[in-house]
N, C-alpha and C positions, 0 to 999 in steps of 0.2 A: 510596945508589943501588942497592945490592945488594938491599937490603928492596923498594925501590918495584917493581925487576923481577923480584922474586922475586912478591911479589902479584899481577902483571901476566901472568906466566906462569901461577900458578895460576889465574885467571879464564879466561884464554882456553884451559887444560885443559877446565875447568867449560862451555864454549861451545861444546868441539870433544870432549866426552864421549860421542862415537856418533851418527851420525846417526839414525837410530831411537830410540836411547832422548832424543832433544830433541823429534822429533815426538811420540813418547810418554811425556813427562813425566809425563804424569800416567793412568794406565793402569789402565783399572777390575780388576776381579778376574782372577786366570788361571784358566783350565780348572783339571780334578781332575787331578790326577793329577802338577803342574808343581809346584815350589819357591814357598811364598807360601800366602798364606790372604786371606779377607775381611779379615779383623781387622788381618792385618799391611799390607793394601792400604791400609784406613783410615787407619790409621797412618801409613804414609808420606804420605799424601795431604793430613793434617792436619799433619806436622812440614814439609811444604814448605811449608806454605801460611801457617806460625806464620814459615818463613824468609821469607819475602816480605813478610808484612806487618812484619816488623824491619825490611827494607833499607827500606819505603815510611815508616817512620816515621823511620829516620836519616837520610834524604834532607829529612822536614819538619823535622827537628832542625837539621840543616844550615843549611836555608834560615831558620831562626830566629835561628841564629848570626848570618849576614849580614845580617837585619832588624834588631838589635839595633845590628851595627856600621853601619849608615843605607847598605845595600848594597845599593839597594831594587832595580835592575834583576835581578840576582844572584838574590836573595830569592823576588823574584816568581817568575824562571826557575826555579825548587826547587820553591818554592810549588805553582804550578803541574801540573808533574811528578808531586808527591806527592797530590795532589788525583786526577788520573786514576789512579794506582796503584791508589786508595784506592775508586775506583770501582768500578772492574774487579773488586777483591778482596770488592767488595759481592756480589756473584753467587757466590759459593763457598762451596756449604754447610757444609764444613770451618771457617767462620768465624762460622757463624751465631750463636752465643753473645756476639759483638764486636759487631754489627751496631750496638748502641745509643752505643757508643764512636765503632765508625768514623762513625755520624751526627755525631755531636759534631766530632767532628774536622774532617769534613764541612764542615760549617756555618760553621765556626770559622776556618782556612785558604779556604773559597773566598772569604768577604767581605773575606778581607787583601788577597789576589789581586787582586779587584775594588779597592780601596782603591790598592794599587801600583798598579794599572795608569792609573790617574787622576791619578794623581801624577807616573808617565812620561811620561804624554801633555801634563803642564804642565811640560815640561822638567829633567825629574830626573836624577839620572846612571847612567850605563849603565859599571859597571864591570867587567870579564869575570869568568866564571865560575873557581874554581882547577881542576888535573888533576885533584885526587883528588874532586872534586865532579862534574867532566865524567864522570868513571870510573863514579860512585857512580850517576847518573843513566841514563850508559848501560847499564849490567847491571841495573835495576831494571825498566827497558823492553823488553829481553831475556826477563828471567825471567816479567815477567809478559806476553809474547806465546804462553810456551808453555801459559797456565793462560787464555787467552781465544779469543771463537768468531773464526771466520776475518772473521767482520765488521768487528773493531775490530784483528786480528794488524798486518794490515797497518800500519795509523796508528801502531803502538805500536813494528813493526820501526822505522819511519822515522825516529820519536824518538830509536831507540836506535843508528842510526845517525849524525842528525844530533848528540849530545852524542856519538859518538866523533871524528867530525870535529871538534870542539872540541878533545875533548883530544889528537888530533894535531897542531891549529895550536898549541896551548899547549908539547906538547912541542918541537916545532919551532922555537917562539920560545925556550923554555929551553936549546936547543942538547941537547936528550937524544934524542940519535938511536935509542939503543934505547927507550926509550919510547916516541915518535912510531912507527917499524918496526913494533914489535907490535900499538899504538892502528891503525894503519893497515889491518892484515891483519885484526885483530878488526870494523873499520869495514867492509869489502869484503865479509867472514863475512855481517857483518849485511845489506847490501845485497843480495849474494844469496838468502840467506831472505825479506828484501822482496819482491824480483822473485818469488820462488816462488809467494810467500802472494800475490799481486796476481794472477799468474796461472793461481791454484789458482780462488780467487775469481769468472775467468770462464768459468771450466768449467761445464756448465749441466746441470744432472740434467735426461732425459728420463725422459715414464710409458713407453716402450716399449723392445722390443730392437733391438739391431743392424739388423731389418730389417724396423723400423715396427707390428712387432704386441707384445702383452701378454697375458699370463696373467692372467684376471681369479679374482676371489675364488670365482666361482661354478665356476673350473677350466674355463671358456671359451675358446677362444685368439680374440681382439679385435683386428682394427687402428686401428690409432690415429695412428699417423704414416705418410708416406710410403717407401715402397720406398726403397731407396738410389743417388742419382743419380749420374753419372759423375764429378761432382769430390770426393767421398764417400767415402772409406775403412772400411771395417769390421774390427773386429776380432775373430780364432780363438781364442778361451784356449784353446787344443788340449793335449790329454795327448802328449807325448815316445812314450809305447809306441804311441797310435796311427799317429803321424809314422811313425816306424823300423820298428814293424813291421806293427800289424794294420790298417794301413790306413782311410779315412773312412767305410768301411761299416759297420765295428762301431762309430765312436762316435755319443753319442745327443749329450739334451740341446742347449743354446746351439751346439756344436759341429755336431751331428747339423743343426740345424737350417741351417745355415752350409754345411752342404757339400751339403744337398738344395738350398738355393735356386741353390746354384752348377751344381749337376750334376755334383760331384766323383767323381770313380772310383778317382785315386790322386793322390799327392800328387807335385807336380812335381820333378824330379832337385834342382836348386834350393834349393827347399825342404828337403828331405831332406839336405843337405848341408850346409846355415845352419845349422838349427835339433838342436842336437848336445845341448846338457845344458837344466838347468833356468835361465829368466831367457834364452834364445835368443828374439830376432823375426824373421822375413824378410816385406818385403812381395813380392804376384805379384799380377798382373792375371789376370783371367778374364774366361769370359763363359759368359754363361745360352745355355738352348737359343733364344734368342730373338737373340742375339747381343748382348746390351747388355753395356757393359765393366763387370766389378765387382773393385772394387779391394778387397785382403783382406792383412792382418796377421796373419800365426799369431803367437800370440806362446804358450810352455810356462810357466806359471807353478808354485810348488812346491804338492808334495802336503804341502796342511801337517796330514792326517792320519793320513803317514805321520812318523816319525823325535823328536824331543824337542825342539819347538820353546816358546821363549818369545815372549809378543807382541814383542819388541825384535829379536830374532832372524827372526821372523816378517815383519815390516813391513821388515826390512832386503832379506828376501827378493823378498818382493813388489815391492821399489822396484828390484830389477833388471831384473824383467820389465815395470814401469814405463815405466822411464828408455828398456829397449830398443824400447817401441813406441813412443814418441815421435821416438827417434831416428831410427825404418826412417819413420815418417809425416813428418817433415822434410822427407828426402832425397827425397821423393816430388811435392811440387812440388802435390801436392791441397789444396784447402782446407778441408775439414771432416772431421771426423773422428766416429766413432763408436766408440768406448770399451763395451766391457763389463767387469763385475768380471772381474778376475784372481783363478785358485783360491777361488770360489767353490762354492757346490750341497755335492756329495760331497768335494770337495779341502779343503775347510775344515775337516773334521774339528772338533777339539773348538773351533775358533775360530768357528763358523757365525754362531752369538748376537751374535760381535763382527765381522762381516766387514765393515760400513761404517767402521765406524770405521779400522777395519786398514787399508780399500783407500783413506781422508782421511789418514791418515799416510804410507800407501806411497807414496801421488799426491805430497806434500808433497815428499816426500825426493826425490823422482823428478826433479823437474822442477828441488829445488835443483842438484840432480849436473847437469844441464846445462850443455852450453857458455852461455857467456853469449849469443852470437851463436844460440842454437839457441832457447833462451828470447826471446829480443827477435824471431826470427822465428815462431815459433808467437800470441806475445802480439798482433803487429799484422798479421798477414796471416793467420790460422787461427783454426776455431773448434775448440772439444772441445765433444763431447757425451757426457756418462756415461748411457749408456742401461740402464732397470732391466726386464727384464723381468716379473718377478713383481710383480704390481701390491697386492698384500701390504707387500713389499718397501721400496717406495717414500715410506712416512713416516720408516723408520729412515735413509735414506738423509739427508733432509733434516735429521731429528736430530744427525748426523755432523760435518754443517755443508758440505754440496753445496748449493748455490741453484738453488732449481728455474727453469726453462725457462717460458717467455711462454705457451708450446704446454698445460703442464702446469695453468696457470692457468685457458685454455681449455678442456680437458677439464672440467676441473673444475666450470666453470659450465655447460657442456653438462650435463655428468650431475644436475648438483641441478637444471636446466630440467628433464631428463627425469623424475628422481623426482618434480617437483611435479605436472608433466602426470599422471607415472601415479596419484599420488594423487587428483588429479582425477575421470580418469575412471573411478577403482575407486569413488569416494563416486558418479559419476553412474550407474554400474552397477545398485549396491548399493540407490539411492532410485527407481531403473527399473524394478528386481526389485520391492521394495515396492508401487509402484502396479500393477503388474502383476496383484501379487497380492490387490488391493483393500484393501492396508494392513492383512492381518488380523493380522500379525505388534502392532500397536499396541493394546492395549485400554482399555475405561472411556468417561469423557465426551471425554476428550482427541481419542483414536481418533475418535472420533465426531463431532467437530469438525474435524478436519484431512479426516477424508471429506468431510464437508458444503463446506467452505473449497474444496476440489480442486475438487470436481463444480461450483463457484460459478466459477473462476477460467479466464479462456482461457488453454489450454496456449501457454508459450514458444515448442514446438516446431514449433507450425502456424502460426507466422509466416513468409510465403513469404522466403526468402533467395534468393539471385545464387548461381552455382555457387563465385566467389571465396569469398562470405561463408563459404557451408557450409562451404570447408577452414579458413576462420580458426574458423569453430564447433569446428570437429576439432582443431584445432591450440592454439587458447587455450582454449577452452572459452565462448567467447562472441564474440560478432558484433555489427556496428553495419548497422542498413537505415538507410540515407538516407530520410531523408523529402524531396518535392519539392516547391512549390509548387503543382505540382497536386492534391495530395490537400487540397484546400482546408481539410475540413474541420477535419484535425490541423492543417494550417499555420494554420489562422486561429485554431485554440484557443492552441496555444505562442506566436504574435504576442501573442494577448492579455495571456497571462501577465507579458510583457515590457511594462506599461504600467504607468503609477507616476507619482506627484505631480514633477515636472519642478521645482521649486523645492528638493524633497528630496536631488536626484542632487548627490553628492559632497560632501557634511556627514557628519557623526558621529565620533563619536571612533576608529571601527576602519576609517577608509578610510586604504588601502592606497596610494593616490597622488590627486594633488589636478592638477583638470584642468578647463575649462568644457565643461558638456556640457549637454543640456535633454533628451533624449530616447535610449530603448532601442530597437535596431530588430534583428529579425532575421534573419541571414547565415543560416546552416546549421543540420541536426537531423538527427540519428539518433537511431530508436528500438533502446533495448538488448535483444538476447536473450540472456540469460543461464542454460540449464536450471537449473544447483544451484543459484544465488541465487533464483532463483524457488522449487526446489524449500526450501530454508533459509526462504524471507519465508511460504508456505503455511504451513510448520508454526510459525514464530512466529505467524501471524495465526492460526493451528488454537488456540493457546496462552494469546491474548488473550481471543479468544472464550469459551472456555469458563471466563476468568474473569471477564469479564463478566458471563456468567450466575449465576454466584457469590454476584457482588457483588449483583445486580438481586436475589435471593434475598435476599443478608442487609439490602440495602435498606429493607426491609419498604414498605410503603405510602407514607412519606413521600416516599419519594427520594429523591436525593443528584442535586446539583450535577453535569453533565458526563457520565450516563450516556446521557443524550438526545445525538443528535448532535450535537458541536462544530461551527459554524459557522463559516468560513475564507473569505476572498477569491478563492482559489482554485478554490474549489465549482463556479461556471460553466464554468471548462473545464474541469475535472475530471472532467463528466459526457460530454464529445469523443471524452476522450483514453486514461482507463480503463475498462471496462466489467465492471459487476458489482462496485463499490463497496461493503464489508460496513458498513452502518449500527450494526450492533450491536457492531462492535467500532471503532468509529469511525474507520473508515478513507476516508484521504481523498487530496489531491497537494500536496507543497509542495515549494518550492525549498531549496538549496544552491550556494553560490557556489564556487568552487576556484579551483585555478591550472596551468597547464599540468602544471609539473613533477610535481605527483602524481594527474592527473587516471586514465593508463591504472591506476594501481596501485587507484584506487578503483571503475573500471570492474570491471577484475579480481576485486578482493578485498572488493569492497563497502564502503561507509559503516562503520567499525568505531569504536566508542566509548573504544577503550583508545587511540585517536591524539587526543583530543579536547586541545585548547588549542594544536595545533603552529602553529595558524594567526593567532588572536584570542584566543584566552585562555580560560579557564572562570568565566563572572561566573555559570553557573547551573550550575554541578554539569560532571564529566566526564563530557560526553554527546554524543550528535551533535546540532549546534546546525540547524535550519531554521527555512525562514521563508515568508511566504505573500505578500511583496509583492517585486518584484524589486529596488527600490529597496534595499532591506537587504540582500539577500545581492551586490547591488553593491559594498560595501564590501570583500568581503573579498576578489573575484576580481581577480586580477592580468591583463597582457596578452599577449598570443601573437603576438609582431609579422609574423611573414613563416614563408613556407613551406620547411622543411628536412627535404630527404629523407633524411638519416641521423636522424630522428625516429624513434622508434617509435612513441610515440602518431600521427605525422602519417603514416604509413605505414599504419596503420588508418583513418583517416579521410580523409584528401587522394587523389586518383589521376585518372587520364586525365575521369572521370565526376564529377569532384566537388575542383572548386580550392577553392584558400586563400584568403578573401577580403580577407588583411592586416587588424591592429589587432585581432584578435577576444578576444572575452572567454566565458566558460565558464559554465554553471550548471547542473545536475545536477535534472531532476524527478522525483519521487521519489514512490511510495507510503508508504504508514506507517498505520501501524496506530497510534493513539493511545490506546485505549482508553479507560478512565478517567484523565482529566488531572487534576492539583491543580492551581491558578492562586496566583501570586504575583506580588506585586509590587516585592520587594526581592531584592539581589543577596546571593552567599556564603551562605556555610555557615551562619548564625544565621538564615537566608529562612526563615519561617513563610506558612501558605496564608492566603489573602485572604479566603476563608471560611469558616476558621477560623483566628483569630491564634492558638490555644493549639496549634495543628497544627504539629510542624519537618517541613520539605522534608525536609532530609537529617538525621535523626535521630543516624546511625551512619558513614557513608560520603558522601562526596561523590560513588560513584558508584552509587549507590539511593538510590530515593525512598521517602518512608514508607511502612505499611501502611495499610490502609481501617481507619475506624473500624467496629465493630460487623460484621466479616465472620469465619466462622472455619470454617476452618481460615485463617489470616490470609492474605492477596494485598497487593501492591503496588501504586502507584499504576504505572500504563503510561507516562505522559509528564508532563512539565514545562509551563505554558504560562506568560511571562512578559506579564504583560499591559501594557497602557501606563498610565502613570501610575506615579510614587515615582520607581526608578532607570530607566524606562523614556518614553520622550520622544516618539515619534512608530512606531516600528513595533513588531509582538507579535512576539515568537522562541516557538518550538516547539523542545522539546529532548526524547530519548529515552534510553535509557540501555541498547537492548538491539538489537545490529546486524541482526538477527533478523526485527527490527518496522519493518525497510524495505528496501526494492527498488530500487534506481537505476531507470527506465523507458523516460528522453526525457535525450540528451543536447543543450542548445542553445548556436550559439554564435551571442553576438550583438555587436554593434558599438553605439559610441556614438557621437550627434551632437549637434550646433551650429546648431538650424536643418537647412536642407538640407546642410550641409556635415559631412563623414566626420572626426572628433576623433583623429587620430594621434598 
């Protein structure tokens, strides 16, 4: 008996060994100048780490024991335990050399697990665990909460909780009251570090300070959050010698900044009187010159670079002046709180490097020293926000193990929106400048060809837009004009395009949903303006051309197949709807079918051939696949059933001027520069050309097509054409392989019917 509670006292030593040095078990280097080195830091960090994985491996020993004696509920319960040790311990690069072991182990133990657990589920026996196995498990779960992120602390306290409640009903039925006493106290230990870690966890790192603005990188001051409302507390990390004596006018910084938004002049009797040594808070209400109440926490935290501090010592510190602004925010009856680092900036001294971590362990210890009742009122009636000002600052923080804030997520997507905008209009700039400059900046035939191309093409920009359109021109960098039934002529070219063998619709192997229908009719159309894809499709079609000519050159007299214009189904209204068609580089309009979900991003971002197969597959190479009959790229468009204003895409296209007209379907018309085409008739990567069998399509790559025979300096073929006939049945695909060599034009959506009846 003396043994058992002699081990039982020395563990719950080992658990009650400092509050600080349990938050900081594991403590990267100290500053210069402190007791310790790298090398002795390593060291420790690896001899805990070789202790832990002993106890995670005597705990699977354990539970082998009791597999062996057919103890399988027991077993499993170990099993189990020792498996998440084992995980946990995977993430610790002090172990990395095990890694191929603890797999083994791994693998080896979870399938028992799995195995018991199927065996208990067909009625096996459940015999309880013994004390010194409930002991064994609970300090296992202990030890490794202080070597894991706050993400999994919590799950791992509760374990370690729940196997101490074991072993106090164990002792309790053994009749060993001191056992069960100290199991009990050790259980409570743990439960309070539970509640800590759970509500460390909803503390929510903000990108801004106390009073909604941020230091940006460029040394900016930015707002970003809101001012601070009346049930909103903020907090002073105020210096002691300004309090007592030189008053709010000489302090700067977070401080400085805190008593100009207040309009502080001196500090109130109150305050001065609270707030006496280091770890002091008082809260006091104010108000601005405007009269608005703000609610304010001075809390002195230490100068930790003044005096000989260790991080253990340090973090003990900090968790005073923790603990006391929690406790003046309680008493306060507000609901949010806004947190700044304690002894940060200058007060950090040689701790700077480490201040998140330091102020995740202070916070930790902080909140454990709470009343219990102080903690369960913070947890379900109050929020904390740790706000960062220095927007630097703000990744180490989340490194720490702070969880950042909804807001922070927000930010975040704003600014890469805005980078991309500004990327945008610095490339529209840039290609503005250029033509400006009559492209002299480009020279050779190329040049020369992207002039001729320009001078041939009607500018995007003289497309009359709506005053709305133009700010979405501004704002996306591309715009949708409605086309209307009265511009006959477009309407009746794009009607046409939508005409198609009515025996065909809804056959083939890549239709999308199967449905009776006999006819395409269409709903809506917008023509796209897009400057830089226009400007981007010029110079690929500058680029085709001038190899065309090339090729006509190494042609010699005979010719070659396809330099003459490709003829397309689409040819008749192609002559409507584009103007200024380049023959010589075989430019011409076909279709693409899509699907709601990705249709704005291909508005956007154009037709790009490195997405090719997300939709139907690549039976002709990684390219963008078109087509010239609508009936085909019917298969692949999906449907857009009703109108939803939280859309974005439906937010560009649908409004008071232009409804939704339910069931509609999508298809994309398209310029393209085709160039020189190979023709095939067979699918995959062994495809050879139709005239010439000794020709491979894709020689090297499934995403190029070969080079021209007898042309040199060598060129590529431009486009894919699959013909009908071998793997092809009833329609020609058009494939390309360089997103360059087309333009989105005409967006159409159209509906399908049954006779006169609308197919929903």
């Amino acid at each position: 008996r003396r043994s058992a509670s002699s081990k039982l006292a020395a563990l719950r030593g080992r658990w009650q060994d400092g509050a600080a040095s349990r938050a900081l078990s594991h403590p990267p280097e100290r500053p210069a100048g402190y007791a310790g080195s790298i090398q002795l830091s390593a060291t420790r960090r690896a001899e805990r780490a070789m202790t832990l994985l002993g106890r995670a491996l005597h705990v699977l020993e354990r539970g082998k024991a009791h597999d062996t004696d057919k103890r399988a509920a027991v077993a499993c319960s170990m099993y189990a335990q020792g498996v998440k040790a084992l995980q946990v311990l995977m993430r610790l690069k002090s172990l990395k050399r095990y890694h191929s072991m603890l797999n083994e182990r791994l693998a080896e133990y979870s399938l028992r697990v799995a195995e018991l657990e199927a065996s208990l589920r067909e009625g096996s026996d459940s015999i309880c665990v013994s004390f010194e196995d409930a002991v064994s498990c609970g300090d296992l779960c202990v030890s490794l909460a202080d070597e894991s992120s706050s993400a999994i602390e919590y799950e791992l306290l509760v374990d370690g909780a729940s196997w101490m409640h074991r072993a106090v009903n164990l002792a309790a039925a053994e009749r060993r009251r001191e056992r069960a006493s100290v199991c009990r106290a050790m259980m409570q230990e743990v439960l309070d570090r539970a509640e800590a870690s759970k509500l460390f966890g909803a503390v929510q790192l903000e990108p801004y300070g106390v009073l909604g603005e941020r230091s940006t990188l460029s040394r900016g001051v930015q707002r970003v959050g809101g001012s601070p409302t009346q049930g909103t507390a903020i907090v002073d990390p105020a210096g002691l010698h300004f309090i007592q004596q030189h008053g709010p006018a000489a302090a700067g910084g977070a401080s400085g900044a805190v008593y100009a938004y207040i309009g502080l002049s001196a500090f109130p009797e109150t305050v001065r009187d609270t707030i006496r040594a280091t770890g002091d808070a008082c809260y006091h209400q104010y108000a601005t010159a405007a009269g608005a109440p703000v609610h304010c926490i001075h809390v002195v935290g230490p100068d930790l670079a003044v005096g000989e501090y260790t991080r253990q010592t340090a973090a003990a510190a900090l968790a005073k002046a923790y603990e006391a602004v929690f406790i003046a925010f309680a008493a306060t009856g507000l609901r949010s709180l806004r947190l700044a680092p304690i002894s940060s900036g200058i007060f950090a001294g040689p701790f700077a490097s480490q201040a998140p971590a330091l102020a995740a362990a202070a916070i930790k210890i902080a909140l454990r020293r709470l009343p219990r009742a102080t903690r369960s009122r913070l947890q379900k009636e109050r929020t904390i926000h740790m706000c960062i000002f220095a927007e630097g600052a703000f990744s180490r923080f989340v490194a720490a193990g702070f969880n950042p804030s909804e807001a922070e997520a927000s930010l975040r997507a704003a600014e890469e929106q805005a980078a991309r905008q500004a990327k945008k209009k610095a490339i529209l700039l840039r290609w503005a400048k250029l033509a400006e400059q009559g492209m002299d900046v480009l020279e050779n035939t190329a040049a020369s060809a992207v002039q001729a191309a320009w001078r041939g093409k009607p500018q995007v920009a003289t497309i009359p837009l709506s005053p709305p359109s133009k700010k979405r021109l501004a704002r996306d960098g591309f715009a949708l004009k409605q086309i209307v039934p009265r511009e006959r002529a477009v309407w009746k070219a794009l009607r046409a395009l939508l005409q198609t063998d009515s025996a065909q619709l809804g056959r083939g192997r890549d239709v999308t949903s199967s449905s009776d229908y006999d006819s395409l009719r269409l709903a809506r159309a917008w023509q796209i303006v897009h400057p830089l894809g226009w400007t981007r499709y010029v110079a690929g079609l500058a680029t085709v051309k001038a190899e065309m000519e090339r090729i006509r050159k190494g042609a010699g007299r005979g010719g070659m197949p396809g330099v003459k214009a490709l003829p397309t189904k689409t040819a008749a209204a192609a002559t409507k709807l584009a103007k200024g068609l380049a023959e010589d580089a075989n430019e011409t309009l076909l279709l693409h079918g899509t699907s709601p979900s990705v249709l704005l991003s291909l508005i956007s971002n154009g037709l790009n051939e490195r997405f090719s197969g997300s939709n139907a597959g690549t039976a002709f190479g990684d390219g963008i696949y078109l087509a010239e009959d609508a009936g085909k790229t019917d298969q692949y468009v999906q449907k857009d059933p009703r109108f939803d204003p939280s859309d974005e895409l439906h937010k560009r296209l649908y409004g008071a001027s232009c409804s939704h007209p339910s069931a509609v379907y999508y298809l994309l018309v398209v310029r393209v520069a085709l160039g020189l085409p190979v023709r095939t008739t067979t699918m995959g990567r062994a495809a050879t050309s139709m005239d010439d069998r000794s020709l491979k399509v894709f020689p090297v790559t499934f995403r190029e097509l070969a080079t021209v025979p007898s042309v040199s300096p060598p060129a590529n073929y431009h486009s894919l054409v699959a013909e009908i006939g071998g793997s092809l049945g009833r329609f020609r695909e058009f494939i390309t392989f360089h997103g360059e060599y087309v333009y989105p034009e005409y967006l159409v959506a159209y509906q399908r019917f049954k006779g006169s009846s609308l197919v929903r």
